[in-house]
C-alpha positions, -999 to +999 in steps of 0.1 A: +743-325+389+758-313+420+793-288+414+826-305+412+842-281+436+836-288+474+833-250+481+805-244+450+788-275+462+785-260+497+768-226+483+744-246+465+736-265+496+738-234+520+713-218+492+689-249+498+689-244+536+680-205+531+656-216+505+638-238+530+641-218+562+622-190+537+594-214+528+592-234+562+603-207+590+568-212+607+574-248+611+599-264+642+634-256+627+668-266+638+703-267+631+712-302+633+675-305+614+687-281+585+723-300+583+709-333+582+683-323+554+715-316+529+742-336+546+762-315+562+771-319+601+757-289+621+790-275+628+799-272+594+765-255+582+765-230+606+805-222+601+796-222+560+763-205+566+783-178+589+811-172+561+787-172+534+755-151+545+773-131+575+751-144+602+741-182+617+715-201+603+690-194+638+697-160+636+689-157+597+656-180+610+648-159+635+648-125+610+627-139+587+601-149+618+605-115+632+600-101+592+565-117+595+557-114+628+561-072+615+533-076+589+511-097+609+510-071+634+504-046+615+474-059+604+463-058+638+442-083+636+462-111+662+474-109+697+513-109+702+510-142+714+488-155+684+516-138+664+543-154+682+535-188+674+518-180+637+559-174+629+569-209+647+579-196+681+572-218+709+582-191+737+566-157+742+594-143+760+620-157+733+596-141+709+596-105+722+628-105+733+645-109+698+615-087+683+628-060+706+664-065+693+658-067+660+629-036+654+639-012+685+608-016+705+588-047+724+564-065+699+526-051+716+544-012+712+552-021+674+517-035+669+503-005+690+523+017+668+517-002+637+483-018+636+460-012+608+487+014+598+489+005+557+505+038+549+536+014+546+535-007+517+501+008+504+514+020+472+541+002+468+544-039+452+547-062+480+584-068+473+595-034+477+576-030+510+592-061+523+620-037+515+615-010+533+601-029+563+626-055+569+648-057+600+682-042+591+712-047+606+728-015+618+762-004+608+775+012+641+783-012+670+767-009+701+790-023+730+809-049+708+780-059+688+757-051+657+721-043+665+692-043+644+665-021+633+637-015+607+642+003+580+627+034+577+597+037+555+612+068+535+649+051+537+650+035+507+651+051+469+630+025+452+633+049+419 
């Protein structure tokens, strides 16, 4: 039974969209996709989305493609481009150029730097180097707006 109160109901639907762009963020996701799939116009989901998670629904999509793309190159295993669209990108350059904002470098230098590199996350459970590895939003503005970074592997006190 959905919450009486319009605002409560709209956090448990706002939860459902993050819930699915988690599960489906490999597959063709959009706004107006997201909003029809609880009811909600796109303009409102993204407003509510914005208020209640501090960034837009493509942007919270993109992160968690960008999270993954991280791991897969790491492995080392896949090309950039095989990456690319294993996380549901259709465009290369779209790809890397978000990667770039989000982790600091281009995608091949990460997987250059990073590939077959499981000192991160080797000793640690799988949620706690999710952790440590995620894309973080970076406190100090950088010409009127917030960049992002990764985390750094010794950043975090996981005790």
């Amino acid at each position: 039974m959905a919450p009486a109160d319009p605002h409560l109901r709209d956090l448990v639907l706002l939860r459902r969209v993050r819930d699915r762009i988690d599960r489906e963020y490999a597959r063709p996701l959009d706004v107006p996709a997201l909003a029809r799939g609880v009811g909600m116009s796109a303009g409102h989901l993204s407003r509510q989305f914005r208020l209640a998670y501090g960034e837009s629904p493509y942007s919270y999509l993109m992160t968690r493609r960008i999270e993954r793309a991280m791991a897969l190159l790491r492995r080392g295993d896949l090309s950039v481009t095989e990456v690319c669209f294993a996380v549901g990108c259709s465009s290369l350059g779209t790809f890397s150029t978000r990667f770039s904002e989000l982790v600091g470098v281009p995608p091949s230098a990460y997987r250059a730097q990073h590939a077959g590199d499981d000192g991160v996350g080797a000793e640690l459970p799988p949620c706690e180097a999710r952790k440590v590895t995620r894309p973080v939003r970076d406190a100090r503005p950088t010409g009127g707006s917030i960049t992002n970074r990764e985390a750094a592997p010794g950043g975090t006190d996981l005790a």
